[in-house]
C-alpha positions in Angstrom: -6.3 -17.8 -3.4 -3.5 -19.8 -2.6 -0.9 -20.1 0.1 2.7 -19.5 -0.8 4.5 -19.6 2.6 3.4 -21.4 6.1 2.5 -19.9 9.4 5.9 -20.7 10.3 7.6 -19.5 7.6 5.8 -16.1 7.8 7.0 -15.4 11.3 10.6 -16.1 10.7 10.1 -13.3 7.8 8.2 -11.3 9.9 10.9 -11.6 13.2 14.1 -11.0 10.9 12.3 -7.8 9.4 10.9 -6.1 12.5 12.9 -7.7 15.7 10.3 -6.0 18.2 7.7 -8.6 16.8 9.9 -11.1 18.3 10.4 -9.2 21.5 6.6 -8.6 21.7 6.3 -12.2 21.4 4.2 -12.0 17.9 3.4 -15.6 16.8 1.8 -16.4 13.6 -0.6 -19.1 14.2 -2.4 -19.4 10.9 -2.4 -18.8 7.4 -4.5 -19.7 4.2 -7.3 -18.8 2.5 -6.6 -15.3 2.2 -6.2 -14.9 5.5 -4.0 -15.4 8.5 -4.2 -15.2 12.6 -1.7 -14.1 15.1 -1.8 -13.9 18.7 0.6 -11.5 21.1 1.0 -12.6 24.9 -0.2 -10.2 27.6 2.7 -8.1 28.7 2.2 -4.9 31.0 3.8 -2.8 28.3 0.7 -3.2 26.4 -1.4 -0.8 28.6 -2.8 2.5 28.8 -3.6 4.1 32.2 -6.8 2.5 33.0 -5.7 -0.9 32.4 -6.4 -1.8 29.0 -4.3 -2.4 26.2 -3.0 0.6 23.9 -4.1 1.7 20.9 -0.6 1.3 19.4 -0.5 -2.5 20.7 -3.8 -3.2 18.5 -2.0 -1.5 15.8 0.6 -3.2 16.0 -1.9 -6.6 16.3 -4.0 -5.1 13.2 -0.4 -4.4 11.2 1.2 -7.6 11.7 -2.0 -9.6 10.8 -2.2 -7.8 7.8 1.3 -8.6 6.9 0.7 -12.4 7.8 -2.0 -12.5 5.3 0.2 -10.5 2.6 3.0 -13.0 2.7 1.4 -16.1 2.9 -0.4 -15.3 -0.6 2.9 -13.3 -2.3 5.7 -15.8 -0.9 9.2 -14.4 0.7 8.5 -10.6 -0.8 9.4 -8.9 2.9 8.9 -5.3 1.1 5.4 -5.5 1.3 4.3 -2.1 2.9 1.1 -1.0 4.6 0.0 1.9 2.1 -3.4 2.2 4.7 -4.9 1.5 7.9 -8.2 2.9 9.4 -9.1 1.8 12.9 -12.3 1.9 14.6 -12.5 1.2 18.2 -15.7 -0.9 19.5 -14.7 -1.1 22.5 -12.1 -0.9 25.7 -9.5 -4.2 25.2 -8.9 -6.3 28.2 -5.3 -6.8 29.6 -5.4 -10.0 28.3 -3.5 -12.1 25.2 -4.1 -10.3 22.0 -5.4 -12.3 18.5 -5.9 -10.2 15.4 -6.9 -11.9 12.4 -7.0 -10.5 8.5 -8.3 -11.4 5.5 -7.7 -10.4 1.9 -10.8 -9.3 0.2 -9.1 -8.2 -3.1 -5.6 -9.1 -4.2 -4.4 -6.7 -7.2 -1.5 -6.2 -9.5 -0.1 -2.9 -6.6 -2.8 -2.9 -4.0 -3.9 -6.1 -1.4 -7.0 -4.6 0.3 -8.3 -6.0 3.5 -10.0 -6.3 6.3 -8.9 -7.1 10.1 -10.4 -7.1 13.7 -8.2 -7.3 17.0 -9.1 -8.0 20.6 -8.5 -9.8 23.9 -8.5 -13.5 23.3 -12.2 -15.3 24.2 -13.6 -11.1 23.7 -15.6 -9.7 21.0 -13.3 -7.8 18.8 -12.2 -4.4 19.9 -11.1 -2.8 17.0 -12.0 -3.0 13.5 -10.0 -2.1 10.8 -9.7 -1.4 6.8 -6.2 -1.4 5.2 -4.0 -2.0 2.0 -0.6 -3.3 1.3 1.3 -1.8 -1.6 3.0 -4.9 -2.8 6.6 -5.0 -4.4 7.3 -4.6 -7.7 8.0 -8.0 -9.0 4.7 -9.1 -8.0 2.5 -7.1 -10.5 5.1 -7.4 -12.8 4.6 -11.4 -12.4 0.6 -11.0 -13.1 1.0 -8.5 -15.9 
């Protein structure tokens, strides 16, 4: 599958769409391959009573990995939107950096389906997740 758009360029996309990803501190740090990495620095916001990080925060993780991976392969098409995402929690996330990491497994005319895990950096993951993109228009329209 081949990359469109850099790491770099995706997170410029990704922080003029959705400011908070710059406030959170979301940094894209690799894409290709049908795939792409991004990492979020530990902030105390991130956690739940019991000191671990929130489900919403490894949403968040899941989401914006997702997205990496989506425009890296479709280029500069920011309305890309997440049409599905199932979570399963493995296991209680440490209050520690965050890395989530996605890959594509099918790209089709409407519908990129994938696959992503989330976690505490140096940690088995602790969530698993399914998902789709419903891409824009003018890219199933190009591979008509």
């Amino acid at each position: 599958m081949e990359t469109l758009l850099s790491a770099a360029r995706v997170e410029a996309i990704i922080h003029a769409g959705l400011p908070e990803s710059d406030t959170m501190g979301v940094r894209v740090e690799s894409v290709g391959d049908g795939a792409a990495t991004i990492r979020i620095p530990f902030s105390p916001r991130m956690l739940r009573p019991g000191e671990r990080v929130s489900g919403p925060t490894l949403f968040a993780a899941i989401d914006t990995a997702m997205y990496a991976a989506v425009l890296a392969h479709i280029g500069e098409r920011p309305m890309a939107v997440t049409a599905d995402l199932n979570m399963h929690f493995l296991r209680a996330c440490a209050p520690r950096e965050i890395t989530a990491g996605a890959r594509i497994l099918k790209m089709g005319r409407r519908l990129a389906v994938m696959s992503a895990v989330a976690g505490a950096v140096d940690e088995a993951p602790a969530v698993h997740a399914t998902g789709s993109y419903a891409l824009p228009a003018e890219v199933f329209a190009q591979k008509g």
